[in-house]
C-alpha positions in Angstrom: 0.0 0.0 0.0 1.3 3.1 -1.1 0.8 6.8 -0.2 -0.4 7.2 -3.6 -3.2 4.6 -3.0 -4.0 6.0 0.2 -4.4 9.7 -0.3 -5.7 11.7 -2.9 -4.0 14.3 -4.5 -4.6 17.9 -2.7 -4.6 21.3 -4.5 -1.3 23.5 -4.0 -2.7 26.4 -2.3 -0.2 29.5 -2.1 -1.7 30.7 0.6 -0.8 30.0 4.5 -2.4 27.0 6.1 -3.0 27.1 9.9 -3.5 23.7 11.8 -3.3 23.5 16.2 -0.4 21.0 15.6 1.7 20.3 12.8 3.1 17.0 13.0 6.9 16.5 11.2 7.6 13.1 10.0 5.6 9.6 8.8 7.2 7.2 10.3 6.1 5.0 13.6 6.2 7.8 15.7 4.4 10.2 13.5 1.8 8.0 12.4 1.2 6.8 15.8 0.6 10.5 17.2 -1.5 10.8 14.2 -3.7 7.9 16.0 -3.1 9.5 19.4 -4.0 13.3 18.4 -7.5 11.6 16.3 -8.5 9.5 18.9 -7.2 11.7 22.5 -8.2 15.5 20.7 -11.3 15.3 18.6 -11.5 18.3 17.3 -7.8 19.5 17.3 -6.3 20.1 13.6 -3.5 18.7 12.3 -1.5 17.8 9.8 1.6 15.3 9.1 4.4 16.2 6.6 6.4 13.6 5.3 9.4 14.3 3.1 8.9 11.2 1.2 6.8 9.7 -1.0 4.9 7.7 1.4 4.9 6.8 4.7 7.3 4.4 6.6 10.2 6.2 7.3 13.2 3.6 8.6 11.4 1.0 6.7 11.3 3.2 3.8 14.8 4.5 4.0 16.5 0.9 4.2 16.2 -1.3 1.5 19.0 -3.8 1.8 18.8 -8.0 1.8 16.3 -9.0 4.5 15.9 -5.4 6.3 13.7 -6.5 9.5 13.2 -5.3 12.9 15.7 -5.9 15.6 13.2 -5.4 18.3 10.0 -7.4 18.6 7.0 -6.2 17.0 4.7 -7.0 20.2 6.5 -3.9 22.0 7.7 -2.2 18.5 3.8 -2.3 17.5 1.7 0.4 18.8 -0.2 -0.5 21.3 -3.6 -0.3 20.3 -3.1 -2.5 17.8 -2.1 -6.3 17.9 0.4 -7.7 16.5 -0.4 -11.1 15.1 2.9 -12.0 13.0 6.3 -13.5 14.2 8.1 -11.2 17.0 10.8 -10.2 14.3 9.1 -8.7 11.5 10.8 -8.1 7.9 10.3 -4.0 6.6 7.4 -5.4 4.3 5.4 -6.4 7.2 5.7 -3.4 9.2 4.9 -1.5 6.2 1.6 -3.8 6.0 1.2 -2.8 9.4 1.5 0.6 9.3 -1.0 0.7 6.4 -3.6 -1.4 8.3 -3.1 1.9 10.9 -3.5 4.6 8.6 -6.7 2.6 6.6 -8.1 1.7 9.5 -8.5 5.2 11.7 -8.4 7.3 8.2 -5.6 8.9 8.9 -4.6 9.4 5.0 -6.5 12.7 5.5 -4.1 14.1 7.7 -0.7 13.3 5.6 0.9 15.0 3.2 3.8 13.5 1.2 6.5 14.8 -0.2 6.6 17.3 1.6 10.3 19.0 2.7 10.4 21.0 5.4 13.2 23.8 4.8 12.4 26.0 8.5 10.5 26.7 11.2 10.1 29.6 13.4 9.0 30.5 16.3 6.8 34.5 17.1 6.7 34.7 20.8 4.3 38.2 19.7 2.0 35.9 17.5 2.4 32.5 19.8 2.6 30.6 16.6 5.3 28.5 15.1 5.8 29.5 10.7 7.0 26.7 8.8 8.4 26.6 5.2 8.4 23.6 3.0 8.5 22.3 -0.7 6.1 20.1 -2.5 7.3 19.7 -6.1 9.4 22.2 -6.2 6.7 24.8 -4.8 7.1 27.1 -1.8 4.5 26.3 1.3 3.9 28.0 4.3 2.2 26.4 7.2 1.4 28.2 10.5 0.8 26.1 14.0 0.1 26.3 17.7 2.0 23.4 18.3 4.7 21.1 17.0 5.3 17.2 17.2 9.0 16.2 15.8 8.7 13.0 15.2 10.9 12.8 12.3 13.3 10.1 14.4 17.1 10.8 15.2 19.6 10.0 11.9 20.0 11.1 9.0 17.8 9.4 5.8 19.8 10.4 3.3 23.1 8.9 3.7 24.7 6.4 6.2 28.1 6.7 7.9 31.2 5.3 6.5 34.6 6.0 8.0 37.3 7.1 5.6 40.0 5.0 5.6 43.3 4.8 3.3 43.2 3.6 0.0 39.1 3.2 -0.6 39.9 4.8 -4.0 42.1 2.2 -5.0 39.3 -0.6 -4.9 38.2 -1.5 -8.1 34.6 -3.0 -7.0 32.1 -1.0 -5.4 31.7 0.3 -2.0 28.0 0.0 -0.8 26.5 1.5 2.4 23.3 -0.3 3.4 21.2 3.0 4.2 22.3 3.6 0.2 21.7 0.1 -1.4 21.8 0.1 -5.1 18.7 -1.8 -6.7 20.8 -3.0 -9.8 23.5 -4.2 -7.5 24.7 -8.0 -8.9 26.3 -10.2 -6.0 25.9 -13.5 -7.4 29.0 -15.4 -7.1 31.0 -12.3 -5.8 33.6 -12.0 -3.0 31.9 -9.6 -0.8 33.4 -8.1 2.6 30.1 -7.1 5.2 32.0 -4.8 7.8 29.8 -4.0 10.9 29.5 -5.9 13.6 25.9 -4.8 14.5 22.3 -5.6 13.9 22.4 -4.4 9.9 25.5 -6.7 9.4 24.0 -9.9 11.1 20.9 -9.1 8.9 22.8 -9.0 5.6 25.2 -11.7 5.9 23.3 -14.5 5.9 20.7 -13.2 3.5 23.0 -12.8 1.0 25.1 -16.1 2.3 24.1 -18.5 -1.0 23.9 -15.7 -3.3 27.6 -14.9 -2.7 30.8 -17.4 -3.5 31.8 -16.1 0.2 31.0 -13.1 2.2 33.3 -12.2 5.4 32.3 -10.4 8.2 34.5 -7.8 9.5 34.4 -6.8 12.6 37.0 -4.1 14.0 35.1 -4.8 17.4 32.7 -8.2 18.1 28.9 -7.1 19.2 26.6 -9.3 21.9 23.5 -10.9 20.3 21.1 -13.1 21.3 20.4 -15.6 19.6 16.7 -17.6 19.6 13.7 -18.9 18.1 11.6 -16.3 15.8 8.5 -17.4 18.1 6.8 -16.0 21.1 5.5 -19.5 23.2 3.5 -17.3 25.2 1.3 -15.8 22.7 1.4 -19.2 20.7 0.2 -20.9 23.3 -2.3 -18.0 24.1 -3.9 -18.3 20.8 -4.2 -22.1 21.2 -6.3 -21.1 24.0 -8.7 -19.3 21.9 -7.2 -15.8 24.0 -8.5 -12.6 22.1 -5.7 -11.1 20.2 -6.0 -7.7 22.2 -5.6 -9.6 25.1 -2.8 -11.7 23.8 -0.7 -8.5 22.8 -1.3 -7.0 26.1 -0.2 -10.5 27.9 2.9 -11.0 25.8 4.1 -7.1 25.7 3.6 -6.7 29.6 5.7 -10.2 29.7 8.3 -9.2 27.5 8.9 -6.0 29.3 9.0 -7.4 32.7 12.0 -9.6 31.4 13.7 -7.1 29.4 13.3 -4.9 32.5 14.7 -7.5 34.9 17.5 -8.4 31.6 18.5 -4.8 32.3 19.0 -5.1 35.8 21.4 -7.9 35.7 23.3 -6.2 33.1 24.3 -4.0 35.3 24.2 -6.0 38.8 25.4 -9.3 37.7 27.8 -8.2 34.6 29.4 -11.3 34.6 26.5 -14.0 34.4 25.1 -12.1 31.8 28.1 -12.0 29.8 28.1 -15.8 29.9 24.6 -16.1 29.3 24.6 -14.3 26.2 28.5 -16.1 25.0 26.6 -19.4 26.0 24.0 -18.3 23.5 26.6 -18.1 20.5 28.8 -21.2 21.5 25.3 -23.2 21.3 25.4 -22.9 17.3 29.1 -22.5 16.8 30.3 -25.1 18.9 33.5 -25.4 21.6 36.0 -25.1 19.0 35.1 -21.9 17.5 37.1 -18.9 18.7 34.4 -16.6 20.6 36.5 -14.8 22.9 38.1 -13.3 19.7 35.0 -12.8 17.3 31.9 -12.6 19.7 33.0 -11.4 23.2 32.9 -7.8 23.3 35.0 -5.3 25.2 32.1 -3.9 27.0 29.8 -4.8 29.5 26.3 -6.3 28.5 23.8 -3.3 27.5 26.5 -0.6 27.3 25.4 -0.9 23.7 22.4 -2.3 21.9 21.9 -6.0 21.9 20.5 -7.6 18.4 18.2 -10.6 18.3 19.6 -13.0 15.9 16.1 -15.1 14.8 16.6 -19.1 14.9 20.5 -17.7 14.7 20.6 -17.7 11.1 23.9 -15.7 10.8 25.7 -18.3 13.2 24.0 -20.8 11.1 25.6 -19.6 7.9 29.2 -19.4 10.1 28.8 -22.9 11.1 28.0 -24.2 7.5 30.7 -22.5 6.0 28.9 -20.1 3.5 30.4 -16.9 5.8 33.5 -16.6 7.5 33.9 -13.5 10.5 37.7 -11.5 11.1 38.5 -9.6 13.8 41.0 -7.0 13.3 41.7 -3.9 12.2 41.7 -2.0 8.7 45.3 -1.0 7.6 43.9 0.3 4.0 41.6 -0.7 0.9 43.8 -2.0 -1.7 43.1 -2.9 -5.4 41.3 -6.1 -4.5 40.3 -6.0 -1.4 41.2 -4.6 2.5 44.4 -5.1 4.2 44.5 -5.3 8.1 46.6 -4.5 10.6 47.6 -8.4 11.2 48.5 -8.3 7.7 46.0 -10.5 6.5 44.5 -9.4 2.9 40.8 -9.9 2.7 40.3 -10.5 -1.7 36.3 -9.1 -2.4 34.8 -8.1 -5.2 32.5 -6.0 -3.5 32.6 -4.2 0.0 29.6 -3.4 2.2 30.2 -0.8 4.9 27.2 -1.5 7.6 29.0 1.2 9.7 25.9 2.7 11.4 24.7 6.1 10.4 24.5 9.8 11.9 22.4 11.3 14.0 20.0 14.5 12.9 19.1 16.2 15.7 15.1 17.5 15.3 15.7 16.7 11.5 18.6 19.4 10.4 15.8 21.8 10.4 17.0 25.2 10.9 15.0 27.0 13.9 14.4 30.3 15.0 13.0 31.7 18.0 12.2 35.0 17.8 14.6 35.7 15.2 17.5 33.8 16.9 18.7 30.7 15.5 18.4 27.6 17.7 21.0 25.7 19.3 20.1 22.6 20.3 23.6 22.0 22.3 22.6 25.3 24.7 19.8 24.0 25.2 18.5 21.5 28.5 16.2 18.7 27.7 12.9 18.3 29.6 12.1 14.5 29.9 13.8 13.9 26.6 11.3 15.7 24.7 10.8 19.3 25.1 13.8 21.9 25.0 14.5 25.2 27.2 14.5 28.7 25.1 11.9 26.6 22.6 8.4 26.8 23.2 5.4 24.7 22.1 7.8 21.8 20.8 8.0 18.2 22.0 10.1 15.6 19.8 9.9 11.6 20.1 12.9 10.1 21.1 12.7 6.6 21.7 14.6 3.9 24.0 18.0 2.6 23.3 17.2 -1.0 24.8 13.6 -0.8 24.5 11.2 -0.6 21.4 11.3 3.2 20.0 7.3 3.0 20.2 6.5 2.2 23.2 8.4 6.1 24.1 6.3 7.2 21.2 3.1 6.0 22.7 3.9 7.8 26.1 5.1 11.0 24.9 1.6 11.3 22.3 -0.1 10.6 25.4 1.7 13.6 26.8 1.4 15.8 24.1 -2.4 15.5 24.4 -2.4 16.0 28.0 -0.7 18.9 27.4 -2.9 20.6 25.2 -6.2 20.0 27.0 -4.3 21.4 29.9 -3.5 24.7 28.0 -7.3 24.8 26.4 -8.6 24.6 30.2 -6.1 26.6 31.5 -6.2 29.9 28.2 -2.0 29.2 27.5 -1.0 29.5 24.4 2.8 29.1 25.5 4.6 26.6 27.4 8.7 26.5 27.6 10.6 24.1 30.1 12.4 26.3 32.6 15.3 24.8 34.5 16.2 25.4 38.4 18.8 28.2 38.7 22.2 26.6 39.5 21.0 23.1 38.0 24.3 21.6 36.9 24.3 20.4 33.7 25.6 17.0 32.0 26.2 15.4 28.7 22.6 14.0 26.6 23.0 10.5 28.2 25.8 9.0 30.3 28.8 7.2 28.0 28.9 4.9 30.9 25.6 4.1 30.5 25.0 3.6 26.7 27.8 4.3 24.4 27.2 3.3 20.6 29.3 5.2 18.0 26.6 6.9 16.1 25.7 8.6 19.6 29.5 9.0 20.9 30.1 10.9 17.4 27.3 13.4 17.4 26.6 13.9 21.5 27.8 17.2 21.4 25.0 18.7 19.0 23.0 17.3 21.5 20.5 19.0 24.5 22.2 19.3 27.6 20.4 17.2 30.6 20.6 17.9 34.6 19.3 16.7 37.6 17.2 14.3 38.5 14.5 12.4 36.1 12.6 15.7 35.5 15.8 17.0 33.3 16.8 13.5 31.7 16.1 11.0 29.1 16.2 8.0 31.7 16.1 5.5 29.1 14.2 3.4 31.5 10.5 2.7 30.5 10.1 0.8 33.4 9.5 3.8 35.6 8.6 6.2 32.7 5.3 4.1 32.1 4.0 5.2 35.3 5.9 8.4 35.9 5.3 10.1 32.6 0.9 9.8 32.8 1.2 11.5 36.5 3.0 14.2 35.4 2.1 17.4 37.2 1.6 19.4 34.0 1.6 22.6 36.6 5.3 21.8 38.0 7.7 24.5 38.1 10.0 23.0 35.5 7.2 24.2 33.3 6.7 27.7 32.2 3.1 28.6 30.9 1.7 32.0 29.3 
């Protein structure tokens, strides 16, 4: 289902359109406030602009060999609406999914594609945020009340590749999966994957028997968890008869508890987690295999993100000999392939860098607030989600360990607290407003959660402070209770 099929064509209007909230982004977040703002604010107006042709966003953006979840789709999925599928879900079936959500509530309405957002500023003398965007080349202007970033954290149009010696010497291409080429020919190719994250354990065994060989490098080895693409609980649920609403509930309130309690004993009992999860990998792979060197990471458990590897399809393809995985690291490209630092040459015929990708902070959007550009890095984040110095703005930033929508969920719920408390109240501003003399930290804690993507753009980042009030906790744990009992008259909240 395409946007095309599901919205018809609107008539470019020069003049300025004026919704309560303008909604940035189509993605799982925006569609899901989309759901929220319909169902929590009848009669609130609003729109969503999407930048691309349809609607999707990550799931849009990535087109590479089997592209599919890394978290499960009974906490990924919204949730009021079951998921029915297997817990790891390929892009095609969240796209289904997505569709099912936008047909369903009639959402189509609300979205508008293609459309670029170039600015947005904010009048503190007008209360209203101006936006500027394109639609086939065409100038809009859209006025709001309010507006809901939910437009995710990287950058779509190009992926992160570091630039080491030599890449111009290769003679075969150099793919990025964020960029994948659809005329791209890998059958019976040498190909060198190097990543050692959830996009490279993805591609390397769906592209295994394609391949004469494909290597993964890794300059560092990742955990994963390796397991069965089934959910016993729900399947034995639904042998019961159970009601799939009451199914997804069950399973997502089971799954959280664990992955709760997982997180826990990352922290507290470091060790027995590490040997859980290596005891995981040495199940396919055998005694003999050398895990300390290619699967036992340098870090403790949950310092970075943990991938799922379903029915452990890329140990699999280790184990049967149709991938091979090097640990080392990269000296230079050379004519015909990479040399490392051991001294080892690695021959390909094609080289695939699933080196991650960087992170856009509220889109690259340039914003002004009363005629004064915005810098994100001066200012202090509220909750994650709103900023100081920028009013009636909340952006969706989801968990690291956690499914991104279940945040999204929570902070849509938010939003529309928010408003009805400004409609009851007569505000037509609100603008977090930190306690004087708050000392102020880094976004998130590198001891805490330290992947490269966020190490390499943390200082465009929001500042945070003290206590959970001025942090992005990363736990939803405590934020699904905390966040609905939010005292939306606090102090850390300014209102005019």
């Amino acid at each position: 289902m395409t946007a095309t099929d599901m919205v018809a064509a609107r008539p470019t209007s020069a003049k300025t359109e004026h919704f309560d909230v303008l909604v940035v982004g189509a993605g799982i977040s925006g569609v899901g406030a989309a759901y929220h703002l319909q169902t929590q604010r009848p009669g609130t107006s609003f729109v969503v602009l999407e930048s691309k042709d349809t609607f999707g966003g990550t799931w849009v953006t990535h087109r590479y060999p089997g592209i599919r979840s890394d978290s499960d789709l009974y906490t990924f999925g919204y949730r009021f609406k079951p998921w029915t599928g297997t817990p790891i879900a390929t892009a095609q079936e969240i796209l289904s999914y997505m569709g099912e959500v936008i047909e369903e509530n009639h959402l189509a309405r609300h979205i508008r594609y293609g459309h670029k957002i170039t600015s947005a500023s904010w009048s503190s003398q007008d209360n209203l945020w101006t936006v500027e965007a394109v639609h086939d080349g065409k100038p809009l202007r859209f006025t709001t009340n309010f507006l809901f970033m939910c437009q995710g954290y990287y950058k779509h149009d190009q992926g992160y590749t570091p630039q080491w010696p030599g890449m111009s010497d290769f003679k075969g291409p150099i793919v990025h999966p964020q960029t994948w080429p659809e005329d791209i020919d890998l059958k019976d190719k040498k190909v060198v994957v190097i990543g050692s994250g959830a996009t490279a354990a993805t591609l390397v065994p769906n592209i295994a028997d394609q391949v004469e060989h494909v290597t993964l490098l890794q300059r560092s080895p990742t955990y994963f968890v390796p397991g069965r693409n089934a959910n016993e609980l729900a399947d034995t649920l639904r042998e019961l008869k159970v009601d799939e609403a009451w199914i997804h509930e069950i399973v997502r309130r089971k799954i959280l508890f664990d992955q709760a309690n997982f997180t826990r004993r990352a922290q507290e009992e470091s060790e027995a987690v590490k040997a859980e999860l290596l005891a995981g990998v040495r199940m396919f792979l055998g005694d003999d295999f050398d895990i300390d060197t290619h699967f036992t990471p340098r870090y403790r458990p949950w310092r970075q993100r943990i991938a799922f590897i379903p029915n452990g399809d890329l140990f699999q393809g280790i184990k049967a000999g149709k991938a091979s995985v090097v640990t080392d690291e990269i000296e230079r490209f050379t004519a015909k392939g990479i040399l490392l630092k051991s001294g080892l040459e690695l021959e390909a015929d094609v080289i695939i860098t699933a080196t991650g990708f960087d992170l856009s902070v509220l889109g690259d959007i340039p914003f002004e607030v009363d005629g004064k550009p915005v810098d994100w890095s001066s200012t202090v984040t509220y909750r994650g989600m709103m900023f100081t110095g920028v009013p009636n703005l909340v952006w969706v930033f989801g968990y690291f360990r956690a499914s991104w929508t279940l945040r999204a969920d929570l902070v849509s719920d938010f939003v529309a607290r928010l408003l009805a408390h400004m409609q009851d109240k007569g505000y037509h501003k609100v603008v977090p407003q930190v306690p004087e003399g708050m000392e102020l930290k880094p976004w998130i804690d590198p001891e805490n959660f330290n992947p490269g993507y966020l190490m390499r753009g943390l200082h465009l980042m929001p500042k945070s402070g003290e206590g959970s009030e001025w942090q992005h906790t990363q736990d939803y744990w405590a934020e699904k209770d905390e966040l609905p009992k939010i005292d939306l008259d606090t102090a850390a909240l300014r209102y005019s």
